[in-house]
C-alpha positions as CSV (number, residue, x, y, z in Angstrom):
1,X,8.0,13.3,5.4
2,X,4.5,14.5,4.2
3,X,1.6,13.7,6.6
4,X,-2.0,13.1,5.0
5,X,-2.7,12.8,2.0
6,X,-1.2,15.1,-0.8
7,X,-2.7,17.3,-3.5
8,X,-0.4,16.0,-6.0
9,X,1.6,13.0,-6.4
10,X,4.3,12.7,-8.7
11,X,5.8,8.9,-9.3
12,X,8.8,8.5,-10.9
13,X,11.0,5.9,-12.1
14,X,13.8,5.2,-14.4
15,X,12.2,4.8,-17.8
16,X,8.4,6.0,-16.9
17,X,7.6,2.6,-19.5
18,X,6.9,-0.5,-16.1
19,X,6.8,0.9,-12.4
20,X,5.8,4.3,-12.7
21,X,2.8,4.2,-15.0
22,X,1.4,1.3,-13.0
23,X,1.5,3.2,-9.6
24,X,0.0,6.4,-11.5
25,X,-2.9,4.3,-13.3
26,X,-2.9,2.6,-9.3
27,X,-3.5,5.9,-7.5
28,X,-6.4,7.1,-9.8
29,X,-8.2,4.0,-10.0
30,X,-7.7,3.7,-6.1
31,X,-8.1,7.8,-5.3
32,X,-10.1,9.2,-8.1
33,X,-9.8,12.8,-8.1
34,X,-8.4,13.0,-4.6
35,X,-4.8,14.1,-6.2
36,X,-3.3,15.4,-9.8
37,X,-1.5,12.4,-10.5
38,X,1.3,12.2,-13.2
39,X,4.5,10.0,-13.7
40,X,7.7,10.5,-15.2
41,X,11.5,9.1,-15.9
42,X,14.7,9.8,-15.7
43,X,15.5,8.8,-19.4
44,X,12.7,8.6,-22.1
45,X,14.3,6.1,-24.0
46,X,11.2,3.4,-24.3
47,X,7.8,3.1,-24.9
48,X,4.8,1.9,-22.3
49,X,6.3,-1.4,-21.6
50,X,3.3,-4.4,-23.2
51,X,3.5,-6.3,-19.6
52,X,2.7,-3.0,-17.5
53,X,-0.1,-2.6,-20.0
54,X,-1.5,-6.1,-19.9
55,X,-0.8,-6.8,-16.0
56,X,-2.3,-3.1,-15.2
57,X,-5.4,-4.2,-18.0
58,X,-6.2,-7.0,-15.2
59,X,-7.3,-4.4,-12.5
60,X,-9.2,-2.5,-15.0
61,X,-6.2,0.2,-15.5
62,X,-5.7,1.5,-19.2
63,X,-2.0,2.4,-20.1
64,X,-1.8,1.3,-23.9
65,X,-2.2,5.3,-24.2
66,X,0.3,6.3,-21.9
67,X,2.7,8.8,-23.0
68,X,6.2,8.1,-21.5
69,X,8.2,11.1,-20.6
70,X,11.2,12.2,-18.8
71,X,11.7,14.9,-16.0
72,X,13.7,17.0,-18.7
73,X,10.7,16.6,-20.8
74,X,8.3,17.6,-18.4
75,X,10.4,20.9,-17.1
76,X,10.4,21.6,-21.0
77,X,6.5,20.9,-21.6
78,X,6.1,23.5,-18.4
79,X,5.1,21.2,-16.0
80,X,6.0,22.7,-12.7
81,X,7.8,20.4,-10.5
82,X,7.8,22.4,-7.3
83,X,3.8,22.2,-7.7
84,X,4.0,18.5,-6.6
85,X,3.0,17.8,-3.3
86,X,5.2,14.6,-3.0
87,X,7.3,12.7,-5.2
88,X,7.3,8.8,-4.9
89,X,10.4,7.6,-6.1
90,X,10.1,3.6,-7.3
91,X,13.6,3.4,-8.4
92,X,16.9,4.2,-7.1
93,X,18.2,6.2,-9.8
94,X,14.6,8.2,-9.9
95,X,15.3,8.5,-6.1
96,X,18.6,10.2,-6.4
97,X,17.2,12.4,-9.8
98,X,14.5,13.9,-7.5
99,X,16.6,14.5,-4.8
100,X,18.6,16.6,-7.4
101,X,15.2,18.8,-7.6
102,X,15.3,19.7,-4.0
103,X,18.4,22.2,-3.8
104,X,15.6,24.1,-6.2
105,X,12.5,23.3,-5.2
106,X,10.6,22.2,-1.9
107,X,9.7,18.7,-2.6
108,X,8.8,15.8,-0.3
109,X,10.5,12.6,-1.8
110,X,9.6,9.1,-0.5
111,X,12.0,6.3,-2.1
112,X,9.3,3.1,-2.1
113,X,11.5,0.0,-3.3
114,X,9.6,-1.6,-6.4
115,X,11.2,-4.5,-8.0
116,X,12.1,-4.0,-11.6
117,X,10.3,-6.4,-13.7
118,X,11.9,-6.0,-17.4
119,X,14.6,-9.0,-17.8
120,X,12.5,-11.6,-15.7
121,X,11.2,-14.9,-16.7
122,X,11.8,-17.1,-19.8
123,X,8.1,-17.6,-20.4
124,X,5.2,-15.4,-21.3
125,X,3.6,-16.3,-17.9
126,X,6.8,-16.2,-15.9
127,X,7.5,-12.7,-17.4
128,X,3.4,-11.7,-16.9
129,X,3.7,-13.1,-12.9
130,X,7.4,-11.0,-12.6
131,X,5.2,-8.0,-13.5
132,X,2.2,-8.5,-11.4
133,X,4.5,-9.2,-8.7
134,X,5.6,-5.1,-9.1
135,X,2.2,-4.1,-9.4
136,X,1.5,-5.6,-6.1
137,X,4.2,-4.7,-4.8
138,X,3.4,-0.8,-5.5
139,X,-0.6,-1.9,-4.3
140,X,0.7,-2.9,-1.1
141,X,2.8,0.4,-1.0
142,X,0.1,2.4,-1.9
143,X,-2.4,1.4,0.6
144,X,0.1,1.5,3.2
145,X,0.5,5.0,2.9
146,X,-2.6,6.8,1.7
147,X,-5.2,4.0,3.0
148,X,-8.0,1.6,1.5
149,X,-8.9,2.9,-2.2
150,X,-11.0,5.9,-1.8
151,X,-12.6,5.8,-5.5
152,X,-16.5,4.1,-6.2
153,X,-16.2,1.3,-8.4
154,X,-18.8,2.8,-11.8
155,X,-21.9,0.6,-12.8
156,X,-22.3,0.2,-16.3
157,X,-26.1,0.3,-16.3
């Protein structure tokens, strides 16, 4: 495991479109300029999920702009994934993908259990409390880990 806190953080899920955006809009709100933060999927099938955006929105976190991608895409784009402290894992098929990485690279992977939200709820609300639910659930996970949020809140003056 990686001890202290990291340089660069990698979060990863299955679609980067729900768990992993949250958790990388999380740590920079939370952390500031502490660590190069990115995200990324195993598939980049779907776009920033509309409940991520508006439960993340709540908190003050903007993803509308979010740009989903996958690991293939980011290996293609030159994004070096053996410069990544540690890779947080919020899925288990993300988990096992970035396990893959380290017969080539010397990662640190942590596997953090994050419910997936997509599919629950009938209702608007019940769908909106299903996703605040995960980005709670990737708060508590955070702070557990790399301690009380770091960053000043800005004054609009």
């Amino acid at each position: 495991m990686f001890a202290g806190f990291p340089n660069s953080v990698l979060f990863c899920c299955d679609h980067n479109a729900t768990r992993s955006p949250m958790a990388e809009g999380l740590m920079k709100k939370f952390y500031g300029h502490r660590a190069y933060v990115q995200s990324a999927g195993v598939k980049h099938e779907l776009e920033i999920d509309g409940f991520a955006v508006a439960v993340s929105q709540e908190l003050g976190i903007e993803l509308a702009r979010h740009q989903v991608r996958s690991f293939d895409e980011m290996q293609q784009w030159g994004d070096d994934l053996s410069g990544f402290d540690l890779v947080v894992a919020l899925s288990p098929a993300s988990q096992r993908k970035a396990l893959e990485f380290t017969r080539h690279y010397h990662l640190h992977v942590e596997y953090w259990p994050i419910m997936d939200p997509t599919g629950l709820g009938e209702s608007r609300e019940a769908k909106l409390d299903a996703y605040r639910q995960t980005r709670d659930q990737i708060v508590t996970c955070m702070q557990d880990r790399f301690g009380p949020p770091t960053e000043v809140e800005e004054t609009s003056e």
